[in-house]
N, C-alpha and C positions, 0 to 999 in steps of 0.2 A: 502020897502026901501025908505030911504028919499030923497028926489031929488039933494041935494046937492052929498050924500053918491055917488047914480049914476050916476050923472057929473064926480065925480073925477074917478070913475072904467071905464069911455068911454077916456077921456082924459089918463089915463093911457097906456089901448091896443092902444088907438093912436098915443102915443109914442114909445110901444114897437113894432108897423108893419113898425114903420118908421126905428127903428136902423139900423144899417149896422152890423146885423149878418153875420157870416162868412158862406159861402155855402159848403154845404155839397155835395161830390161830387164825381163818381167813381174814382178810385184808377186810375194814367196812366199806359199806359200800358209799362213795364220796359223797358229802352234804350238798353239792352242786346239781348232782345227778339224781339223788334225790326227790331233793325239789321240784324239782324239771317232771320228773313222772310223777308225781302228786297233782300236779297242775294239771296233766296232763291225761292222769285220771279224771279229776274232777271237769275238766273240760268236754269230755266224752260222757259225763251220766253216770260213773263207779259203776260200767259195765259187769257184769256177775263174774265174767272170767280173773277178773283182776280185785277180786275183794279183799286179798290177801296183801296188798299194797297196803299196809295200816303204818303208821307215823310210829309205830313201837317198834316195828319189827327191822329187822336189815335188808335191804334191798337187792344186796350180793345173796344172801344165805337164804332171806325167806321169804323173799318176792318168787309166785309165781309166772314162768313165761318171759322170765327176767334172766338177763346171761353177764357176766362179768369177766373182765381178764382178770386171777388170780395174780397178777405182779402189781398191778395199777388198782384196782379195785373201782375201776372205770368201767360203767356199763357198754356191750358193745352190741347188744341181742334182745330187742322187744320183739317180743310175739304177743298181737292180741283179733285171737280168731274166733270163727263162730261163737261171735260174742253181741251183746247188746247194744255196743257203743254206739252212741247216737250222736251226730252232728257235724260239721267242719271238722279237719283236722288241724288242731289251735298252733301258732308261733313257735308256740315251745318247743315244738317238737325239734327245733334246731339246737334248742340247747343242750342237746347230748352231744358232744365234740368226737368223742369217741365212735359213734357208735358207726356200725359195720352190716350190720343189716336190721329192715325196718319191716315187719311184716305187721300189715293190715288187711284182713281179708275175710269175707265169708260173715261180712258184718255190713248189709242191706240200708242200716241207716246213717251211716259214716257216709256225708253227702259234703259237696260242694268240690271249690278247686283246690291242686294240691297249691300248700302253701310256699311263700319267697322263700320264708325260714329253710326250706329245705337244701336250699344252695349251701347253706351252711356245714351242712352234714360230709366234709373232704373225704373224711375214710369211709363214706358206702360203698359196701360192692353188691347188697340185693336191696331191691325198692320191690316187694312183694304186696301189691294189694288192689288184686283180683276178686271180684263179686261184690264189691260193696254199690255204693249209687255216686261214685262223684261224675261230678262237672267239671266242664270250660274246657281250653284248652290244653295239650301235655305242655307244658312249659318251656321253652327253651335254655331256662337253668340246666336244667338235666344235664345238657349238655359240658358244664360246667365242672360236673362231679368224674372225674379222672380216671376213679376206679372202678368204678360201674361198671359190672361184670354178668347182671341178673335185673331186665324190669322187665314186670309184669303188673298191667294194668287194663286185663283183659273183663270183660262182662262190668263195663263200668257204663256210661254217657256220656264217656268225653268226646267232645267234637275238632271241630278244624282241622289244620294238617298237621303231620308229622315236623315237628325242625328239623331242618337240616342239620344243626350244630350234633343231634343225636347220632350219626355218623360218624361223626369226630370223635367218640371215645374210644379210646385207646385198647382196652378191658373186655369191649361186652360182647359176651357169645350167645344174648339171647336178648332179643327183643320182643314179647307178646302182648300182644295189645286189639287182640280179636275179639269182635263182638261189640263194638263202640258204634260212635257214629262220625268216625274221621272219614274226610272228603280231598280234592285235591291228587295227586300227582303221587306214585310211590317215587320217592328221590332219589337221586342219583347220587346223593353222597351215602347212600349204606350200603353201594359197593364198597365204600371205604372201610367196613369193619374186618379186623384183622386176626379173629379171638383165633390161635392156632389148632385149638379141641375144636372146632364148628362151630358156624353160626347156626342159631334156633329163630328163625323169621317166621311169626305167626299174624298175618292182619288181615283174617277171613270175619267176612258178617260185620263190613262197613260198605263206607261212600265212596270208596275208591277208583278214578279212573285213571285213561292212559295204560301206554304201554309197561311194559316189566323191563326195567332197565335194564341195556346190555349192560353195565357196572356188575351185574349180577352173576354173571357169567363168570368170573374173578375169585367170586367169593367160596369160602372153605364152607358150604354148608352143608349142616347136616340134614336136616326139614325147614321145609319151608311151605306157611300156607297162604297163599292168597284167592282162597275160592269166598264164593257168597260177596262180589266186590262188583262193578264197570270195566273191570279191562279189558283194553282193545290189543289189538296186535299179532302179527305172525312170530310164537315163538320159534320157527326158525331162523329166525333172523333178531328178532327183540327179547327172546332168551337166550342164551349161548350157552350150549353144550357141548363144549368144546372140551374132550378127553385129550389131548395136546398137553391141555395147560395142568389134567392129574389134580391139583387144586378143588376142583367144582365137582370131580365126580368120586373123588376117594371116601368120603363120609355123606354122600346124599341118599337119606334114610326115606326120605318122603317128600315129594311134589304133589301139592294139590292146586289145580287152576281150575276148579269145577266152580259150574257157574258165574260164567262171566262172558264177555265179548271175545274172545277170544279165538281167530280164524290162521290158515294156514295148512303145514302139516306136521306132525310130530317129527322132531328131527330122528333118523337111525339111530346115531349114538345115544338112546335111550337105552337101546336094548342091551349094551355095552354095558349098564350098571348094574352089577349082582347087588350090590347092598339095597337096591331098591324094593323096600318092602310095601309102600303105601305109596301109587301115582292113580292119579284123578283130573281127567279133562272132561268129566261129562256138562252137559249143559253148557254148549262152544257152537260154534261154527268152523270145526277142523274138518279138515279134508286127508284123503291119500289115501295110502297104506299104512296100516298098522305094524309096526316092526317089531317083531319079537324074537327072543331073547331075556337072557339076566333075570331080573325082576318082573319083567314083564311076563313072563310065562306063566307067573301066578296068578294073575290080573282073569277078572269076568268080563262080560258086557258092561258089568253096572259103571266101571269107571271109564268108559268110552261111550255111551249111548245120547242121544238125543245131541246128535252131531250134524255137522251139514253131509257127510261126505265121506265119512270115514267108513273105512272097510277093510275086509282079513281076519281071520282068529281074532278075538271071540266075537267079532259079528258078522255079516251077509261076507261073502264072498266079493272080491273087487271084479265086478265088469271086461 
């Protein structure tokens, strides 16, 4: 190249690093949404986790625990955990339209019922908030929210029953909600959940009585806990385990029915499930034979013991 040619191509870049190009730069975060989490701090006590919520700063860029879509500059992701927050969780919380998941959790004074406002929220797919202290009842909203894919409202004081309208969503592969003090009947419409990855059914350490729906039998689960409850019934007959339908036993990581009413005998097709890494019937009223096989070969005494009747590997010999 000729030397003059490469003078004008350096003098050129050296004019175009010098322009005042326009900067390119995240989206702010929308005055709507803003708002809504300022309230929404302030309504919670300006818990220590969220100090950085300050009215100067941008909510997308430099909010902590704070998530935003990059095209919208619409918030879709609060997180506010082991945190200080104290009190009801306020209205507002509906006024993020956007948002996509809502974790509250591991925050003891974050007390009472979840709020109406919440129905508001169309694009949730995780309602996260586990360990804190609310009350009343799970709402039958819920049911409402379409995408719902993740709730978790475990180690809380909620009471009464489950809604049934909670069956009906479309999305959820995990319902947990162990450790309350819900009462009444497990329903027969959360055979109807459909999530194709597995269902995740946790509602150990309540008031729960009645049998384990046969609907359950149906279901693609992966674990499922309902020990520390009232239930009654012969799972072989009021749980189905029915390897036929391939559904119910292709992803079942874990059965627990320990500690509850629960009499009859384990059905054989137990032993049929290799993926079974966690089953627990202790503290039952089962009877028979123990069948082993699959999962069950790894299994002690401790998850069969204090039975009416049961017997075979790993306990007394059957008569």
């Amino acid at each position: 190249m000729a030397p003059l040619c490469r003078l004008r191509i350096l003098l050129l870049l050296s004019l175009l690093s010098s322009f005042p190009w326009p900067a390119v730069s995240d989206p702010l975060c929308h005055p709507d949404d803003k708002r809504s989490l300022l309230q929404l701090k302030k309504a919670l006590g300006d818990p220590y986790t969220i100090f950085t919520w300050s009215v100067a700063a941008d909510c997308c860029s430099d909010w902590a625990d704070v998530t935003y879509d990059a095209h919208t500059g619409r918030v879709v992701s609060v997180d506010i955990s082991n945190s200080e927050a104290a009190g009801p969780l306020p209205e507002v919380i509906g006024d993020l339209p956007y948002l996509s998941q809502l974790t509250i959790r591991e925050s003891p004074n974050v007390t009472g019922p979840l709020p109406p406002a919440l129905a508001k929220l169309a694009n949730l797919r995780m309602l996260w908030m586990d360990r804190n202290s609310l009350t009343g009842p799970i709402p039958a909203f819920l049911g409402r929210l379409a995408k719902l894919e993740y709730i978790n409202l475990s180690f809380n004081k909620l009471s009464s029953a489950v809604p049934p309208a909670v069956g009906d969503l479309p999305r959820l592969g995990a319902l947990i909600l162990e450790m309350n003090q819900l009462t009444g009947t497990i329903l027969e419409s959360l055979g109807r959940l459909r999530n194709p990855v597995g269902i995740d059914i946790r509602l150990s350490g309540n008031r729960l009585t009645g049998p384990v729906p046969p609907s359950f039998g149906n279901l693609n689960i992966s674990q499922i806990d309902l020990s520390r409850n009232q239930l009654t019934g012969d799972p072989s007959n009021q749980f189905e385990f029915d390897l036929s339908k391939a559904k119910f036993s292709a992803n079942l990581g874990k059965l627990d029915l320990s500690h509850n009413r629960v009499y009859g005998k384990i059905p054989p097709e137990v032993a049929m499930l290799d993926g079974l890494m966690h089953f627990n019937v202790s503290y039952n009223s089962l009877c028979g034979k123990i069948p082993r096989g699959g999962g069950l070969k790894r299994l002690t005494k401790y998850e069969f013991f204090h039975n009416k009747c049961l017997c075979s590997t790993p306990l007394a010999p059957c008569k």
